[in-house]
C-alpha atoms as an extended CHARMM CRD file, in Angstrom:
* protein
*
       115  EXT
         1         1  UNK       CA            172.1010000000       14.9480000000      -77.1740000000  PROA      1               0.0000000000
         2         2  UNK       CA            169.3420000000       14.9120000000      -74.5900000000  PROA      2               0.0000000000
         3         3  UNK       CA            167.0290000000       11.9660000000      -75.4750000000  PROA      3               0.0000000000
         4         4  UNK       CA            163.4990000000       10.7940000000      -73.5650000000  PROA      4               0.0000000000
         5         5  UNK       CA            165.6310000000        7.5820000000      -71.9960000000  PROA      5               0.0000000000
         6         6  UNK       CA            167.8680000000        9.6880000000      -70.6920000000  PROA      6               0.0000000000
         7         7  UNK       CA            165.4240000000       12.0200000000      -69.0990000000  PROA      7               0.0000000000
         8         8  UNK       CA            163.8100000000        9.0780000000      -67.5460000000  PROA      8               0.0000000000
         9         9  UNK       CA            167.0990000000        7.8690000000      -65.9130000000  PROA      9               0.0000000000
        10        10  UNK       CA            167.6120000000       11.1550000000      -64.3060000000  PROA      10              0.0000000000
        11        11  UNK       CA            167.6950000000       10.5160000000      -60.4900000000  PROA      11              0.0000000000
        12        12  UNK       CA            166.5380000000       12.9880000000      -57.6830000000  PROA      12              0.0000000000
        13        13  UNK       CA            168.6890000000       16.1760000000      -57.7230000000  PROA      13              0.0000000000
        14        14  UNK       CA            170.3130000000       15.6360000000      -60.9660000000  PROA      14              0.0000000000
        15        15  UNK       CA            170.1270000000       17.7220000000      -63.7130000000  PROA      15              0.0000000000
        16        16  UNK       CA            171.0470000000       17.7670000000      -67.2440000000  PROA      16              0.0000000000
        17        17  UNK       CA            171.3370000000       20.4530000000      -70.2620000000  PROA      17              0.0000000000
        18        18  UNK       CA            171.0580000000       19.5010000000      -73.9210000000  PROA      18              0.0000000000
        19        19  UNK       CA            173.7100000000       20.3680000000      -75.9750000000  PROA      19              0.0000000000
        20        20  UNK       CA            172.0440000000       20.8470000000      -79.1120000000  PROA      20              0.0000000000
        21        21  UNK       CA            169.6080000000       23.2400000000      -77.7890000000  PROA      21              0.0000000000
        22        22  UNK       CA            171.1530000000       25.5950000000      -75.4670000000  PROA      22              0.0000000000
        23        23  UNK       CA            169.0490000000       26.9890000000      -72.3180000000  PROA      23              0.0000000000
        24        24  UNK       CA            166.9000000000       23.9890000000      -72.3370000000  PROA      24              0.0000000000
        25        25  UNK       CA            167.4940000000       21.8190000000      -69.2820000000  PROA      25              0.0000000000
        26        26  UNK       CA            165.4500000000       19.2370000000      -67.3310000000  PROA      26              0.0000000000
        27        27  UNK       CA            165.8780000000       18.5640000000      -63.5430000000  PROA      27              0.0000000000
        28        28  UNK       CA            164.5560000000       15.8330000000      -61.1410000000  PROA      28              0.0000000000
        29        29  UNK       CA            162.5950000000       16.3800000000      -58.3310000000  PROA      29              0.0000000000
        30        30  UNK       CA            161.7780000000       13.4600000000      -55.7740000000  PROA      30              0.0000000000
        31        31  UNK       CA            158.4840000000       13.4080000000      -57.7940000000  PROA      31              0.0000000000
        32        32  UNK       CA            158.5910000000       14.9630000000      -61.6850000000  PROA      32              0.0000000000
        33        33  UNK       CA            161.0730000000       15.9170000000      -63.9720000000  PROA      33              0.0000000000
        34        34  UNK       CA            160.7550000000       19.5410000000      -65.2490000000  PROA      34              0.0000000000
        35        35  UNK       CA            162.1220000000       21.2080000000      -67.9880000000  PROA      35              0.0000000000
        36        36  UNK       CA            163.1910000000       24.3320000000      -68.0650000000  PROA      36              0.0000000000
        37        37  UNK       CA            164.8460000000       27.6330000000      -69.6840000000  PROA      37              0.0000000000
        38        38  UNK       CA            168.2590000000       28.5810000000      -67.9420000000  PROA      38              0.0000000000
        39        39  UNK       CA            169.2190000000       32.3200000000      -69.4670000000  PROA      39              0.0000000000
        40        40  UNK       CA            171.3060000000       35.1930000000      -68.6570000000  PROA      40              0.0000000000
        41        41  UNK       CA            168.9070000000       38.4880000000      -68.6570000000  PROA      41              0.0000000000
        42        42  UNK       CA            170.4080000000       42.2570000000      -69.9700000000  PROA      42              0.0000000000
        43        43  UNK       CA            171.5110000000       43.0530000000      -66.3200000000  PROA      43              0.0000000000
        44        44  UNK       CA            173.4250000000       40.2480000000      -66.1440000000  PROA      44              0.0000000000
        45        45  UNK       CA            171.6090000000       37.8330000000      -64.0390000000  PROA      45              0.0000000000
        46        46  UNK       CA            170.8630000000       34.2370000000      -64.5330000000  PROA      46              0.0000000000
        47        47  UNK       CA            167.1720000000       33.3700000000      -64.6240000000  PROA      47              0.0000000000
        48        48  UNK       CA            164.8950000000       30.3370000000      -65.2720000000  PROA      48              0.0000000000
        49        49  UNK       CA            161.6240000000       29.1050000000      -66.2800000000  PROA      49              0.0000000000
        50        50  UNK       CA            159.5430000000       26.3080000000      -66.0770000000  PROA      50              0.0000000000
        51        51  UNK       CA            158.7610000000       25.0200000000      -69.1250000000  PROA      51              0.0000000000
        52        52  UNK       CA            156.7230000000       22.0940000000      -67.9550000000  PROA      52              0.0000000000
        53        53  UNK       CA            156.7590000000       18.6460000000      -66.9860000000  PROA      53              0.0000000000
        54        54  UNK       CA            158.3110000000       15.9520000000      -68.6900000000  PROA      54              0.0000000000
        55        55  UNK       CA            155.5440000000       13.3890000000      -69.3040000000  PROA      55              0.0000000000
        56        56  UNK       CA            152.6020000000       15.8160000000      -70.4420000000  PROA      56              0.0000000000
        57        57  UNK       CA            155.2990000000       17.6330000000      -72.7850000000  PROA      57              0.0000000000
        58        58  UNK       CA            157.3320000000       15.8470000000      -74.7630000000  PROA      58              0.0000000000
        59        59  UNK       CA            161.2810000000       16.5580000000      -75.0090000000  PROA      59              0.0000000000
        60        60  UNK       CA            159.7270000000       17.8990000000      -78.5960000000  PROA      60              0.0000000000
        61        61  UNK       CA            157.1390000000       20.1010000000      -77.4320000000  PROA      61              0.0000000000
        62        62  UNK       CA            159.9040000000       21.7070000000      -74.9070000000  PROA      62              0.0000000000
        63        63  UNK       CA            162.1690000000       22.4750000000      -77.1870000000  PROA      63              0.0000000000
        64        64  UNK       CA            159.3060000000       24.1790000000      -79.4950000000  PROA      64              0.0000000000
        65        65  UNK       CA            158.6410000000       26.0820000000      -76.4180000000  PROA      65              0.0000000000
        66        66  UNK       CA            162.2410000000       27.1070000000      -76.2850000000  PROA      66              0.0000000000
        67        67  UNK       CA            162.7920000000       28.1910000000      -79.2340000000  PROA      67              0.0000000000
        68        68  UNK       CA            159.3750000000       30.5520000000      -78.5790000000  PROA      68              0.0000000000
        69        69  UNK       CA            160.8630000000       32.1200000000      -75.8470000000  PROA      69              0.0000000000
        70        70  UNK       CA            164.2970000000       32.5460000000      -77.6320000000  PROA      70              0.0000000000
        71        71  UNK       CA            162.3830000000       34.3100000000      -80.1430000000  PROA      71              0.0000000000
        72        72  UNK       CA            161.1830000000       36.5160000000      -77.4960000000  PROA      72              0.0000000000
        73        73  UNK       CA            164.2160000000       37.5720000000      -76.0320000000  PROA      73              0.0000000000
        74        74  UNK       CA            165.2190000000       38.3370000000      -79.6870000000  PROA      74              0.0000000000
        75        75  UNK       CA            162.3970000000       40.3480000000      -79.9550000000  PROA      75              0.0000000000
        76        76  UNK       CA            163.5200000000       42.5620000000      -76.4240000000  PROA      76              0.0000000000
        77        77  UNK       CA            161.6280000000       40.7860000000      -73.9870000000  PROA      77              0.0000000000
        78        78  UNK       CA            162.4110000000       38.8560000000      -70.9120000000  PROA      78              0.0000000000
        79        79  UNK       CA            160.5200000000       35.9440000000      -70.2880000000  PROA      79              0.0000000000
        80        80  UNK       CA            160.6240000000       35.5620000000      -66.4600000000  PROA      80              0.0000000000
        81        81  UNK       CA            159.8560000000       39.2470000000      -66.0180000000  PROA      81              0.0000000000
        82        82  UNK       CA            157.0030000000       39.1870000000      -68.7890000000  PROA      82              0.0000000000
        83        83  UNK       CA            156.0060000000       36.2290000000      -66.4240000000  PROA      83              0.0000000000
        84        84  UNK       CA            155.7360000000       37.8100000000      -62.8840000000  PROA      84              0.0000000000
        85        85  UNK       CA            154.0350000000       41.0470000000      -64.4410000000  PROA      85              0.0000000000
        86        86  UNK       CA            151.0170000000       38.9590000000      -65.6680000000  PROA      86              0.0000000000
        87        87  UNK       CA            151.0480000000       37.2520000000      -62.0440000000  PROA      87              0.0000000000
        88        88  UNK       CA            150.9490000000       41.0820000000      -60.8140000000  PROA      88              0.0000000000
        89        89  UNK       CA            148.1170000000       42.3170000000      -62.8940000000  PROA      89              0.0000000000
        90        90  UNK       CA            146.1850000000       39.1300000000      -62.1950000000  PROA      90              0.0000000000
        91        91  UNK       CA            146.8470000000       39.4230000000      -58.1780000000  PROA      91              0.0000000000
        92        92  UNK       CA            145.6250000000       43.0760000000      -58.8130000000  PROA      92              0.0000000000
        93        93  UNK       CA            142.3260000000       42.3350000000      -60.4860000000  PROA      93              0.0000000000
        94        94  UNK       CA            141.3830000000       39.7020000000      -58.3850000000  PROA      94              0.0000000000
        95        95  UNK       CA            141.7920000000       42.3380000000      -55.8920000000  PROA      95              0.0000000000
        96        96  UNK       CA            139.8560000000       44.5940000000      -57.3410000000  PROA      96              0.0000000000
        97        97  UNK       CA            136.9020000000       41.9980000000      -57.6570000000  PROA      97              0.0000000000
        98        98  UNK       CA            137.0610000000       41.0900000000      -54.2090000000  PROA      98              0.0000000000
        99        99  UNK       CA            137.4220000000       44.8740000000      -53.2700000000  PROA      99              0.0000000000
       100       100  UNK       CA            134.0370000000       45.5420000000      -54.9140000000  PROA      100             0.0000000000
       101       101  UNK       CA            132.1470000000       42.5460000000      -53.5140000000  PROA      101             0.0000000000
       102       102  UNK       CA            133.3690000000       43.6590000000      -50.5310000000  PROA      102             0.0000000000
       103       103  UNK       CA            131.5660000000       47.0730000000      -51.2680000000  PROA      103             0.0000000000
       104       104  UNK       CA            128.7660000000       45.4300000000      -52.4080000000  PROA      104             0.0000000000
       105       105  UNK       CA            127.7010000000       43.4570000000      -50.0550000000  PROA      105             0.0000000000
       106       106  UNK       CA            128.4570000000       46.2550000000      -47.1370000000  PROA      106             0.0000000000
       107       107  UNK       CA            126.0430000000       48.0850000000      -49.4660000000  PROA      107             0.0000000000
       108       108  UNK       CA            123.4050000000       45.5410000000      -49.9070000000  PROA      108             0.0000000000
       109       109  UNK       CA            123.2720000000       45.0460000000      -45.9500000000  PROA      109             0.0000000000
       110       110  UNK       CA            122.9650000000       49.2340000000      -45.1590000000  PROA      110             0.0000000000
       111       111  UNK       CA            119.6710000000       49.4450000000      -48.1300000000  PROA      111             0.0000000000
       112       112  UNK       CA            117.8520000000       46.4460000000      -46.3840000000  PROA      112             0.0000000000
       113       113  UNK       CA            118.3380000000       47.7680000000      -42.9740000000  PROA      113             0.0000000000
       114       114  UNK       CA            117.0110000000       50.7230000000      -43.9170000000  PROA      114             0.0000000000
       115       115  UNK       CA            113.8070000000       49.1040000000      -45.8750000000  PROA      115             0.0000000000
């Protein structure tokens, strides 16, 4: 069973699953130790995701947020892909925004010319 001591005794590069939750894992960097959800998606290929960093979650909170994201895959969806299309709609209305300051301000400088 994967306990907070443990966690804490990981050293750099190691990494450790717990066996009583399956998926969940936690892995040391020089700096943090992250945990994170190890699955295999529908086409076959393994993917992960952060989960967060051990220290402002607790081992608890992670494996709450596991067992969300196990729901989810229940439910048809895959986690890591639901992930990088919210990155791509954000990236695309940001922009957007800039596109129409852009606009804007082109605009603003042509009507005072003109005045």
């Amino acid at each position: 069973m994967l306990t907070p001591r443990i966690i804490a005794y990981l050293r750099a590069g190691e990494e450790c699953g717990d066996p009583d939750h399956p998926g969940l894992r936690v892995r040391r960097t020089n700096a943090a130790r992250v945990f994170f959800y190890r699955y295999r998606a529908r086409d076959g290929a393994l993917r992960e995701i952060k989960l967060g960093e051990f220290g402002p979650m607790t081992l608890a909170e992670a494996r709450k947020a596991l067992g969300r994201l196990k729901l989810e895959r229940e439910l048809g969806f895959d986690p890591q892909l639901e992930k990088q299309r919210a990155r791509a709609e954000a990236r695309r209305q940001r922009e957007a925004e800039n596109s129409r300051a852009i606009r804007w301000r082109k605009w603003s400088r042509t009507t005072s010319r003109s005045a």
